[in-house]
C-alpha positions as CSV (number, residue, x, y, z in Angstrom):
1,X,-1.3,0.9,-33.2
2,X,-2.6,-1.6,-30.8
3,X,-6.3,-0.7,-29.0
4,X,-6.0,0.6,-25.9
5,X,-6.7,-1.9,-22.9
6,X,-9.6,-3.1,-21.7
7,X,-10.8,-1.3,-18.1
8,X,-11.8,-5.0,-17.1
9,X,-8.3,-6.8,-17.5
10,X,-5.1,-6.4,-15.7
11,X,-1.8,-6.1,-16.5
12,X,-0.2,-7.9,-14.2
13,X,-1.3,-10.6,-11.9
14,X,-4.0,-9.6,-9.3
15,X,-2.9,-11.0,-6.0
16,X,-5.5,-10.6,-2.7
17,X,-3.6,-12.0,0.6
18,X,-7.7,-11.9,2.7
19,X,-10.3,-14.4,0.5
20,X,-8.2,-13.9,-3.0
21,X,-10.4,-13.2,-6.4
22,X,-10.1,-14.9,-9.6
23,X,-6.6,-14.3,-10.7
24,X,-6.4,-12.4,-14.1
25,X,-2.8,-12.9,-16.7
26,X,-2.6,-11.5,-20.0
27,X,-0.1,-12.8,-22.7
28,X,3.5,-11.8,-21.9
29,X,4.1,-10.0,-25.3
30,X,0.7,-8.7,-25.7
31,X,0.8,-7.2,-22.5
32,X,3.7,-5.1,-23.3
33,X,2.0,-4.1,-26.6
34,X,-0.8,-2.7,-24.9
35,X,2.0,-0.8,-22.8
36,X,3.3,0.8,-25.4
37,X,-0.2,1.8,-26.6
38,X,-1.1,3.6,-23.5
39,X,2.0,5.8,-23.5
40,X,2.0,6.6,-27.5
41,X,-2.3,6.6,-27.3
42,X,-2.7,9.9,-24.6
43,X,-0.8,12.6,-26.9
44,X,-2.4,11.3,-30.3
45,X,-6.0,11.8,-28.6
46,X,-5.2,14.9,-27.1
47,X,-6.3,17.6,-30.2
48,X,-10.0,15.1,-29.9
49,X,-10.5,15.0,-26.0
50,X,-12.2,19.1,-26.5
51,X,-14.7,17.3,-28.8
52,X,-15.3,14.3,-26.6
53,X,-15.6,16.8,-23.7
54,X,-18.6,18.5,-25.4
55,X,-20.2,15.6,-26.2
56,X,-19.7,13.8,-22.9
57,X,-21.5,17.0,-20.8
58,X,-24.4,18.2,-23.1
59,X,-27.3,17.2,-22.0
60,X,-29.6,14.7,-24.0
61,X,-33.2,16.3,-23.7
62,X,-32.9,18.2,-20.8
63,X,-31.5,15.5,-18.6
64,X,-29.3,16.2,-15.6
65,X,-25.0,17.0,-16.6
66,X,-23.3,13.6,-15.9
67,X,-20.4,15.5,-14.8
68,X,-22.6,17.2,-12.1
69,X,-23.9,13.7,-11.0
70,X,-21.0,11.9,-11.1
71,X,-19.6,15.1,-8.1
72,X,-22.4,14.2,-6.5
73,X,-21.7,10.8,-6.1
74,X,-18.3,11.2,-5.8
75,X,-18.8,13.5,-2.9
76,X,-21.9,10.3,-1.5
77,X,-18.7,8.0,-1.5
78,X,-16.2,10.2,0.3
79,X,-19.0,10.6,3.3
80,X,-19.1,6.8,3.3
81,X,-15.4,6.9,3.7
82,X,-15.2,9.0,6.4
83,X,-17.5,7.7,8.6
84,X,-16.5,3.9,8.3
85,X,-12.9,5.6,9.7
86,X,-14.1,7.7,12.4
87,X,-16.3,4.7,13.4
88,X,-13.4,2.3,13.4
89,X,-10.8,4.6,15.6
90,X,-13.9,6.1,17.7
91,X,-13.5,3.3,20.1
92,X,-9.5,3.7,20.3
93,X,-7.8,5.5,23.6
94,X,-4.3,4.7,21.9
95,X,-2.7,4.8,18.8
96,X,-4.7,6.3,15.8
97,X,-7.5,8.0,17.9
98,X,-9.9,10.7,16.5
99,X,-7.8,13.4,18.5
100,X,-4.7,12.4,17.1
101,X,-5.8,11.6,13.3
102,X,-4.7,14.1,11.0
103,X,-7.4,15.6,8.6
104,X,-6.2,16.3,4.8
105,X,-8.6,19.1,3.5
106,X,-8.9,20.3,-0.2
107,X,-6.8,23.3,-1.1
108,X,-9.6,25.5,-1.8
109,X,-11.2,24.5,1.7
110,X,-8.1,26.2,3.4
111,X,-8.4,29.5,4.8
112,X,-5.8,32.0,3.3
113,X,-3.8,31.7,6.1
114,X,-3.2,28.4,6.0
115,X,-2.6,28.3,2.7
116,X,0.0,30.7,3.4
117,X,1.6,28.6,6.3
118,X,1.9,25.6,3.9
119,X,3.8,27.6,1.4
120,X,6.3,28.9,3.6
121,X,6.5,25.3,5.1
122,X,7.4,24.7,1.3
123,X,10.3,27.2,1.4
124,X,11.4,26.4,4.5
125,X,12.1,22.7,3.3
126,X,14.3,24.1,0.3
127,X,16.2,26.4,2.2
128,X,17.8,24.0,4.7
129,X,20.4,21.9,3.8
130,X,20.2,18.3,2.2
131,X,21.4,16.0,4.1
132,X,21.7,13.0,1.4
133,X,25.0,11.5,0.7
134,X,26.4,13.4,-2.3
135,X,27.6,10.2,-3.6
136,X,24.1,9.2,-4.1
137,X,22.3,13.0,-4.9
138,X,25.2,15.4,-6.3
139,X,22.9,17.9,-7.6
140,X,20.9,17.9,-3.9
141,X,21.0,21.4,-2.5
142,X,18.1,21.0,0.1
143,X,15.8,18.9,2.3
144,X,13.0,19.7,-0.8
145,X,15.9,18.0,-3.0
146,X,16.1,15.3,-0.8
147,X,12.3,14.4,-1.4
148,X,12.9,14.9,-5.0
149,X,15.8,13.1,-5.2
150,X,14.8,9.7,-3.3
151,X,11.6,9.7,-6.1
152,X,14.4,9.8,-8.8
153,X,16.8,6.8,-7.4
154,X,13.8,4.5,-7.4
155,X,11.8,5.6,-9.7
156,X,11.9,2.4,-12.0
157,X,10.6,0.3,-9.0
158,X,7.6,2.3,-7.8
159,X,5.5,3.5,-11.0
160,X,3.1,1.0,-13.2
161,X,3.6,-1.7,-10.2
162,X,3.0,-3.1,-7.5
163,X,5.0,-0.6,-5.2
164,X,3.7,2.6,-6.7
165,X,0.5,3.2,-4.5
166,X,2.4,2.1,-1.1
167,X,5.7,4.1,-1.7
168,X,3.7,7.1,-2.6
169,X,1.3,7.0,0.5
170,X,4.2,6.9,2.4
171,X,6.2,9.3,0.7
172,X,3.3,11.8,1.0
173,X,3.5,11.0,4.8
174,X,7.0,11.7,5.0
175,X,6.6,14.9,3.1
176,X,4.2,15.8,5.6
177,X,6.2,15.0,8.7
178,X,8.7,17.0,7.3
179,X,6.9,20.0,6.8
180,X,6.0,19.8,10.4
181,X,8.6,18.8,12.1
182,X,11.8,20.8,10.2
183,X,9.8,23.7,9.4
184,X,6.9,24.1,12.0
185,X,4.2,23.6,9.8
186,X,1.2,22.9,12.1
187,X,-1.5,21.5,9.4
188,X,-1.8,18.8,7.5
189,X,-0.8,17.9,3.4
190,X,-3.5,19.0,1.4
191,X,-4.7,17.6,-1.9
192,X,-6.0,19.2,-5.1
193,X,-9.3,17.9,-6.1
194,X,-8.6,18.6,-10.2
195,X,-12.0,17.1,-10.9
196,X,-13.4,20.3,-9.5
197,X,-11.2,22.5,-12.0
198,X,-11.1,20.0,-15.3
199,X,-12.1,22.6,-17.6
200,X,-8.9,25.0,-17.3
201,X,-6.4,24.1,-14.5
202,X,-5.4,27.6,-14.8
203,X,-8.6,28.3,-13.1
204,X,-8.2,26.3,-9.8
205,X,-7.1,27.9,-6.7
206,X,-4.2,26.1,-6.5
207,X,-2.6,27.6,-9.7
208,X,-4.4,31.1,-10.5
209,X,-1.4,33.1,-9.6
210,X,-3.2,34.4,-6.0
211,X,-0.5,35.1,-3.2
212,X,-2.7,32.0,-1.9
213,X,-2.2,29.9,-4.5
214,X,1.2,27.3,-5.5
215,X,1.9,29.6,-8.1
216,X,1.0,30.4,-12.0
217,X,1.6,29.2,-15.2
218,X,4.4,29.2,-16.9
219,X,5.1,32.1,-19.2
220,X,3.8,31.6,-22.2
221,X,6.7,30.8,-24.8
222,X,6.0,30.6,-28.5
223,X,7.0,28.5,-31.3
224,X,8.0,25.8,-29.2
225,X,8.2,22.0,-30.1
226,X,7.4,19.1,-28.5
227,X,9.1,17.6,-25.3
228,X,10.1,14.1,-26.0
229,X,9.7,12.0,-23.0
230,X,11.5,8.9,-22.8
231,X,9.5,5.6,-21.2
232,X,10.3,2.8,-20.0
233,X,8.3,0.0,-22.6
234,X,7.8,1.7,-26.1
235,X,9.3,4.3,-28.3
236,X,9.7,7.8,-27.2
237,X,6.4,10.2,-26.4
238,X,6.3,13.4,-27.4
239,X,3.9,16.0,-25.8
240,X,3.1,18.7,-28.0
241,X,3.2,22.5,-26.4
242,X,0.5,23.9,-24.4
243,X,-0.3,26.9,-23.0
244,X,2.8,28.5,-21.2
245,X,6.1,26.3,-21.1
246,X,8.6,28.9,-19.1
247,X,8.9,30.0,-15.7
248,X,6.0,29.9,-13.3
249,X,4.8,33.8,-13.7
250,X,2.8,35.0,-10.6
251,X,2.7,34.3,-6.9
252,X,4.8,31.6,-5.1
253,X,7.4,29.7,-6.6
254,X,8.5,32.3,-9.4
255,X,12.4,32.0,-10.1
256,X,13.0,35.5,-7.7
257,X,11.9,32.7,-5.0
258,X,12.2,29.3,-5.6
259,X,14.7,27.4,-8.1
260,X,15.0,23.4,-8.6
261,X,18.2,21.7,-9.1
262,X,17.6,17.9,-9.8
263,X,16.7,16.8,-13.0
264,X,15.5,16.3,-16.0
265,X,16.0,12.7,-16.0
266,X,13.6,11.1,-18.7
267,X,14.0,14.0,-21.3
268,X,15.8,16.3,-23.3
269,X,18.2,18.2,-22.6
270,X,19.2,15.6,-19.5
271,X,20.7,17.2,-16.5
272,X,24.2,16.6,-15.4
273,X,25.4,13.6,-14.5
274,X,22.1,11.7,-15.9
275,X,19.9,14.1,-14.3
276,X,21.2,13.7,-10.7
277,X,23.7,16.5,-10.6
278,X,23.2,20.1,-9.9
279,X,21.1,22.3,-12.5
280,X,19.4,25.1,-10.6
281,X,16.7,27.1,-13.0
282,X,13.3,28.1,-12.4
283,X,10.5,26.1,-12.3
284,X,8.3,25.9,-15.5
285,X,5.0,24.8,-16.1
286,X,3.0,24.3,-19.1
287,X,-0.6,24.2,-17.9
288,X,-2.8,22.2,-20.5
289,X,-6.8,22.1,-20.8
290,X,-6.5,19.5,-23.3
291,X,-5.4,17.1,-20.9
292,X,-7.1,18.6,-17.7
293,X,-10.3,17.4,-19.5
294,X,-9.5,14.0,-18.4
295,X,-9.9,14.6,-14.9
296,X,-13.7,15.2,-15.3
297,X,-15.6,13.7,-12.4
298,X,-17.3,10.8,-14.3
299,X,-14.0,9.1,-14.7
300,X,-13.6,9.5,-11.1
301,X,-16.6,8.0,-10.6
302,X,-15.9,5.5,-12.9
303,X,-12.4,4.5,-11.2
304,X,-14.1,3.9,-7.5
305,X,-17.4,2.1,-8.4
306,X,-15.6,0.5,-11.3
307,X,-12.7,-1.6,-10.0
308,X,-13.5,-4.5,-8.6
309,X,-10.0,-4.9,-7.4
310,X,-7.0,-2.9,-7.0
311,X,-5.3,-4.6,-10.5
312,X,-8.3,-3.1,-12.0
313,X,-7.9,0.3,-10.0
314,X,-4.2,-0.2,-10.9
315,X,-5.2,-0.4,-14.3
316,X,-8.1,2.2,-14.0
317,X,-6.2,4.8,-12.7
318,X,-3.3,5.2,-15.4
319,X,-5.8,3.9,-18.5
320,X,-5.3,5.6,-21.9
321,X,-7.0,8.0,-22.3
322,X,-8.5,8.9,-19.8
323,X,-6.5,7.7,-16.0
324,X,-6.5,10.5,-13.7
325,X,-2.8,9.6,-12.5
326,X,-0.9,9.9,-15.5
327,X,-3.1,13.1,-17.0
328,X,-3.0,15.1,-13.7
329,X,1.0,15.1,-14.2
330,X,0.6,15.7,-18.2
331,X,-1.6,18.8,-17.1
332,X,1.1,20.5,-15.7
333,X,3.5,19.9,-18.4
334,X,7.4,20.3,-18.7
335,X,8.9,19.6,-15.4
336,X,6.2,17.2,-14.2
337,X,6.4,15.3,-17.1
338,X,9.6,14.0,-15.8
339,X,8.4,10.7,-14.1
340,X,11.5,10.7,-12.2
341,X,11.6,14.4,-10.9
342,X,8.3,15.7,-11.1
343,X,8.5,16.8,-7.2
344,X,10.5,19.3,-8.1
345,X,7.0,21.3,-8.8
346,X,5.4,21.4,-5.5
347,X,2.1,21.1,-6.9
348,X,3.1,17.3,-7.2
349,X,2.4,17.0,-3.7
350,X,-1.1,18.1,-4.0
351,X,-2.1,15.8,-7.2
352,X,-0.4,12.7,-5.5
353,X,-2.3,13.3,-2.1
354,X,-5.7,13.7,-4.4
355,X,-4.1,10.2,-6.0
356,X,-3.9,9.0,-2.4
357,X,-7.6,9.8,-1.2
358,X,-8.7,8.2,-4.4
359,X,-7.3,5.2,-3.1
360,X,-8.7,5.4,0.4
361,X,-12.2,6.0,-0.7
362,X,-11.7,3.0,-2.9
363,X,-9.9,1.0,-0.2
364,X,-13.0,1.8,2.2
365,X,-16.1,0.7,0.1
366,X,-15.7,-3.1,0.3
367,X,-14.3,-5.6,2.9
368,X,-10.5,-6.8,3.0
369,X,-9.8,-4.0,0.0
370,X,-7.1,-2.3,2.6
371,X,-4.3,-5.0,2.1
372,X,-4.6,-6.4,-1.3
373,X,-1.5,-6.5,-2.9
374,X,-1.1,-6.6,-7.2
375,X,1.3,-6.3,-9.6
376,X,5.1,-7.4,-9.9
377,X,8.3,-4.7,-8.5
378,X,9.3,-3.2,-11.3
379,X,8.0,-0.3,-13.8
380,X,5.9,-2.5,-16.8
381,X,7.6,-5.5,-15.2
382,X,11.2,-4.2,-16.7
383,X,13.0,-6.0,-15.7
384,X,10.9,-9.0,-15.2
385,X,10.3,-9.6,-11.2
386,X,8.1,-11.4,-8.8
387,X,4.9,-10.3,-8.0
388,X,5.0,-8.5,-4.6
389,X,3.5,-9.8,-1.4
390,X,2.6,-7.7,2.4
391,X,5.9,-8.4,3.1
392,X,7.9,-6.4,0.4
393,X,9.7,-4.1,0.9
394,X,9.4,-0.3,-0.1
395,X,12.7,1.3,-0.4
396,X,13.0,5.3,-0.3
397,X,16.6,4.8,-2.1
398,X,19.1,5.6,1.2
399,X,17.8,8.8,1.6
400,X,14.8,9.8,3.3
401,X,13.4,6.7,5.2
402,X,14.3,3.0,6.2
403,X,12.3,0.7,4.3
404,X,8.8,-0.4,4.9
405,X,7.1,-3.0,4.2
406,X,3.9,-3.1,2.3
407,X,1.9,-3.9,4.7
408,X,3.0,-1.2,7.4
409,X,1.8,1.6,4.9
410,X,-1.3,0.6,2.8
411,X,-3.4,1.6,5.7
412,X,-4.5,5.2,6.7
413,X,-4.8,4.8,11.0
414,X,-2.7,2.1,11.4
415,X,0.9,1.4,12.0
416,X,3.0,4.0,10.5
417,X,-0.4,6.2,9.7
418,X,-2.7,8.4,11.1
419,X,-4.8,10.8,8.9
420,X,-7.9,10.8,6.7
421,X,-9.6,13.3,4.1
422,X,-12.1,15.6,4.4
């Protein structure tokens, strides 16, 4: 097996449209090799990460947990974040203003209530009628299927690329706007900060099973074996069992009150009609501390004082073993590891806006960081297309949106966008 990459290279070209860096290529053929590796190298480490996670937080002669500073800094960063944005719309009486901005908080920061009114925002959205062609979504029962559904169609074109951080941004804001404007929903999407519950996932407040929370684990099912996931670049990855594998089994979105109809896509057994076609069950999870451990606050850190640009926070943020993208979705298990239709779990929504304020710390520490542009259209470069500019386009796949281009949705308070993080 080929090493795993190298946090300081790229895999595709680094483009920068204000005062470019030094470009960065790797070989062609090597560069898929080192594709490959990433996707075999994350379940083969998984049994060793527990070990690495002792080592990595026991203190060396009485010196502070680097887990506990890395929060810290973490936490130093997000403050310099906010106030570069409140200081940059302060000024505005139009537009983006800091009356109209809306303020993302952290699950656990909610109040109950709230939590409660973003759940039933939730079910609202699956209980009203899709309104994608059925030519496109056959399987789409529901606005929620809708969401899931455009994810699905262009899937190949907006993960390991250049397209993936801009169509998700605005695919969060989309969410959002849905949430408020077909189902009343009067806050705003929150995020789920996983670094604060790496340990055991099944110990966060947004999956202990609480009325207040998105729900359980799945029921624990026994003597199961792997789930194969199919990937672009590479053989087959399987993902060995973890701790429940069946139906979510307290609080909201058990199968008495939520069901999913799209998908799988990328694994066995497939859905109808290639995963597109109608296939209600419940929703499963298979909540894993194994991979959790990789959400630990020092490779956080690591991701936003590391990458010098966004190829290398590209790169960062999906590296074997330890990218916080790729092993907030392998966490979850079963139904998130579908790349295609993991928003069928609503919890998807709450990793990708953590994702999402990642970025905007990142894009907030440096000048001209807010509209670089990297990497070429397509997942792994599969097919092989040109690297994408400001003036791409992001396409939602017919069904939720009109297109946008890059450069109207890489920003947080301007054109299409007007929120920030707390």
């Amino acid at each position: 097996m080929d090493s795993q990459i190298n946090g300081e290279q790229s895999i595709f070209a680094i483009k920068v449209t204000q005062q470019p860096p030094a470009t960065s290529r790797l070989n062609p053929n090597a560069k898929y090799q080192r594709l490959d590796s990433i996707m075999k190298l994350l379940p083969l480490l998984a049994p060793f990460l527990p070990l690495a996670d002792a080592l990595a937080t026991r203190g060396q002669g009485g010196s502070q947990d680097p887990e506990a500073v890395a929060a810290k800094r973490i936490l130093t960063l997000q403050s310099q974040y906010q106030k570069k944005i409140l200081d940059t719309i302060k000024p505005r009486k139009t537009g983006c203003t800091t009356s109209t901005i809306l303020r993302r908080k952290e699950w656990g920061a909610l109040t109950k209530k709230e939590r409660l009114n973003y759940i039933d925002a939730v079910y609202c959205l699956a209980s009203k009628p899709a309104k994608s062609p059925a030519s496109l979504l056959p399987g789409a029962r529901s606005l929620f299927d809708d969401y899931v559904g455009s994810h699905a169609l262009r899937s190949i074109y907006v993960h390991a690329d250049g397209n993936f951080l801009g169509f998700h941004r605005r695919f969060l804001h989309l969410y959002e706007k849905a949430l408020r404007e077909e189902c009343g929903y009067k806050g705003a999407q929150p995020y789920w900060d996983w670094t604060q519950s790496y340990q055991d996932p099944r110990n966060s407040t947004v999956l202990d099973g609480s009325p207040w929370s998105m729900g359980s684990n799945g029921i624990f099912i026994p003597n199961r074996g792997p789930t194969i996931v199919n990937v672009p670049v590479g053989d087959p990855v399987p993902f060995a069992p973890a701790t429940g594998g069946g139906c979510v089994a307290s609080g909201p979105f058990t199968a008495d009150k939520f069901q999913i109809h799209l998908g799988p896509v990328s694994y066995e057994p497939q859905g109808p009609d290639g995963g597109y076609g109608y296939n209600p069950r419940c929703l499963s999870r298979d909540l894993s501390p194994i991979f959790s451990k990789n959400l630990r606050p020092t490779n956080v850190s690591k991701l936003l004082d590391g990458a010098a640009d966004l190829g290398a926070f590209n790169l960062e943020l999906d590296a074997a073993p330890g990218g916080v993208h790729g092993n907030g979705h392998f966490q979850m298990g079963t139904v998130a590891l579908d790349v295609y239709t993991s928003p069928n779990d609503p919890v998807f929504w709450l990793h990708h806006a953590q994702v999402d304020r990642l970025w905007a710390i990142w894009q907030n520490l440096a000048p001209n960081r807010t509209y670089q542009v990297w990497g070429t259209g397509t997942n792994f470069n599969t097919p092989p297309s040109p690297n994408v500019t400001l003036d791409s386009l992001i396409d939602f796949g017919g069904v939720i949106s009109e297109p946008k281009p890059i450069r109207e949705v890489v920003s947080t308070i301007d054109d299409v966008h007007c929120f920030m993080y707390e």
